[in-house]
Phi, psi and omega in degrees: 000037194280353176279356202250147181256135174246121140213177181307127173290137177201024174231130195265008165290344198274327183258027152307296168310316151026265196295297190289341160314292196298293161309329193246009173246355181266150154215161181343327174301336191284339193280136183227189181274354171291270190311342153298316163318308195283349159116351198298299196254145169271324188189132183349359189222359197242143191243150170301170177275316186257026197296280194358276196314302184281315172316296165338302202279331171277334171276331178288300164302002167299286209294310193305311203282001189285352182301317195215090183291337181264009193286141169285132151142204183309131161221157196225125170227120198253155199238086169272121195249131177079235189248282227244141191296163179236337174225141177218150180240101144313099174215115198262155161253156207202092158268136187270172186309316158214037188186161183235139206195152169238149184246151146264100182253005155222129171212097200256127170269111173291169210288325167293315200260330157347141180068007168232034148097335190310331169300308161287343183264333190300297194320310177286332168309300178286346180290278213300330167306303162329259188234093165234021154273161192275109172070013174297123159252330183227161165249138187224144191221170111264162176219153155272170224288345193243026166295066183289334171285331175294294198322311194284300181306312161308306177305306161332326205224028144107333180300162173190137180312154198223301200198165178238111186277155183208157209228161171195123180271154195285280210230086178321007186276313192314056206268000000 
């Protein structure tokens, strides 16, 4: 992977493409309770009507926060082969209650770039961005339950189930 360049993304001309990288590399297996929490997904088999618009809008406050790559909150970091990313990594940084931890809340291969290692080097790139940030101890992830490649990649490079979340809808009418 000696073609690819890993950096922050910090120019807000980028997320469009981004944005549209990202939809056109996900399907539905990718859905966890983060995106339902976050408005991305309706419910574990349905992507929101409006994913474009909230992807956007979470890369755009990323793309704001680049200013200060170890600062707490969102950062977008893309796996450039040229002009255009092939991989991107959503992630905050997060003080906690009692402890500062980092999240991966998106971390995408494209579908063309897969199986020739741009995952594993996007990953060790960002665990070395974790740590030289101040006081990071854990890296934190979700996958949805039926993503197996992520899981089997993650697990390769060290990840392990921590806990198991579970959902219950009230009132489906209710958006």
């Amino acid at each position: 992977m000696n073609d690819v360049e890993f950096r922050a993304i910090s120019d807000l001309v980028w997320v469009s493409d981004a944005a549209h990288m990202f939809i056109a590399n996900v399907d539905t297996s990718y859905i966890s309770h983060g995106e339902i929490m976050d408005g991305r997904a309706t419910d574990l088999g349905n992507w929101s009507p409006a994913l474009i618009d909230i992807i956007t809008s979470d890369f755009e406050e990323a793309v704001l926060n680049a200013c200060d790559p170890l600062a707490d909150g969102l950062h977008l970091v893309g796996a450039f082969k040229g002009n255009f990313p092939e991989g991107l990594a959503l992630y905050e940084y997060v003080a906690g209650r009692r402890s500062r931890y980092a999240v991966i809340h998106d971390f995408i291969v494209s579908k063309d770039a897969r199986r020739q290692s741009l995952g594993s080097s996007m990953l060790m790139w960002l665990e070395n961005q974790f740590r030289e940030a101040e006081n990071i101890k854990h890296v934190f992830l979700e996958s949805g339950k039926t993503n197996d490649p992520a899981h089997i990649f993650f697990q390769h490079h060290g990840y392990r189930q921590c806990s198991l979340t579970m959902m219950k809808e009230i009132n489906a009418s209710v958006e």
